[in-house]
PLY file of the C-alpha trace (Angstrom):
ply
format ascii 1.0
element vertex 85
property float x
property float y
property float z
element edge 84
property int vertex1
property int vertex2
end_header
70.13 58.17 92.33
73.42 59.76 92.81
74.06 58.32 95.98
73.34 54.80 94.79
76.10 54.98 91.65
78.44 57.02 94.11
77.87 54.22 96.86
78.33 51.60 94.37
81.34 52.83 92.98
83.04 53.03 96.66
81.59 49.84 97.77
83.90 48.30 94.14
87.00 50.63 95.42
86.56 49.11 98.77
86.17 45.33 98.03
89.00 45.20 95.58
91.78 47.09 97.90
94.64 45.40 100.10
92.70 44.17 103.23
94.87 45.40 106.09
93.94 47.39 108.17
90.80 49.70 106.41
87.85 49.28 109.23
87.75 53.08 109.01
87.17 53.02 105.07
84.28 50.90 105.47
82.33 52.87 108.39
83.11 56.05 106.03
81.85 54.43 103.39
78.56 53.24 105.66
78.54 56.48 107.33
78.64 58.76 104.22
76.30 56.61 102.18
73.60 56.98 104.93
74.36 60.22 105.60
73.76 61.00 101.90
70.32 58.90 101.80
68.81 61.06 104.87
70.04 64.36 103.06
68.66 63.85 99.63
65.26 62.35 101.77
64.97 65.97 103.85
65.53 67.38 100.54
62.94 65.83 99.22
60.65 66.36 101.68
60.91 70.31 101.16
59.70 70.18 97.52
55.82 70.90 97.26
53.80 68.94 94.63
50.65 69.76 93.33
47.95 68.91 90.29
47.55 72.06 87.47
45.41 71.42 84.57
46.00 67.18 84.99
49.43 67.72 85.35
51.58 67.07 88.63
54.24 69.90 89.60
57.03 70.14 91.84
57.63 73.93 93.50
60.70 74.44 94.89
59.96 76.34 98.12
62.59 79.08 99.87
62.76 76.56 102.74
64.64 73.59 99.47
66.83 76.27 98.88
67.88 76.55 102.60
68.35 73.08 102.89
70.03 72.01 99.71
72.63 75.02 100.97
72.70 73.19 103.95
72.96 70.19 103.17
76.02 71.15 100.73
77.64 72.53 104.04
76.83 69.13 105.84
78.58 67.04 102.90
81.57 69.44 102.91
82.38 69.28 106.32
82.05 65.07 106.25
84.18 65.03 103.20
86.95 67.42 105.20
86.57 65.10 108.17
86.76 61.69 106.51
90.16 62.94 104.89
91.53 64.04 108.02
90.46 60.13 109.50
0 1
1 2
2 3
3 4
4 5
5 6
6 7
7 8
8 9
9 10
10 11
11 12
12 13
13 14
14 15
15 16
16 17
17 18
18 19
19 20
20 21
21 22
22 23
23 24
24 25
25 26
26 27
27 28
28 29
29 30
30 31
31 32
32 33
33 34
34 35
35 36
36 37
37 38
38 39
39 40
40 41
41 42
42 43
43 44
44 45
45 46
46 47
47 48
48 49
49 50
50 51
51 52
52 53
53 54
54 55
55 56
56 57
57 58
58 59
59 60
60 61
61 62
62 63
63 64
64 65
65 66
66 67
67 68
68 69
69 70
70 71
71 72
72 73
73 74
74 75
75 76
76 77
77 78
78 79
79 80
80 81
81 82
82 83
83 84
C-alpha cells in the first residue's frame, strides 16, 4: 500500500515539473516503483499463515526478518544511487 501512495505521489511530482530534459526522473521513478513492488512481494512471501481456533495468523519467521533487513539495505543503496544520477 505504501508503494502505491509513494508511487502516486512521484508520478503527480513528475507530471507537473518543467519538461526538459527529465528521461532519467521517469525510469527512476519506473525503476524504484517496481523495485519496491517485488520487495514488499518477497516480503510477503516469507510470512507463514495458518488457521488457530477459526482464526487465520500470520508468523513472522527469522527468514522475514532477514529479508525486511535486506530489503531496507536494497532501498538504501537505490535511494543513494538515484541521487547520485
Amino acid at each position: 500500500m505504501l508503494q502505491s501512495v509513494l508511487g502516486d505521489d512521484g508520478q503527480h511530482g513528475l507530471r507537473h515539473r518543467p519538461a526538459a530534459g527529465h528521461g532519467i526522473d521517469d525510469l527512476r521513478h519506473v525503476a524504484g516503483v517496481t523495485l519496491g513492488a517485488a520487495l514488499g512481494a518477497l516480503r510477503g512471501a516469507t510470512v507463514q499463515l495458518a488457521v488457530k481456533r477459526g482464526a487465520l495468523w500470520q508468523r513472522y519467521t527469522g527468514r522475514t526478518f532477514l529479508v525486511v533487513i535486506g530489503t531496507l539495505a536494497v532501498t538504501a543503496g537505490f535511494g543513494v544511487l538515484a541521487v547520485k544520477l
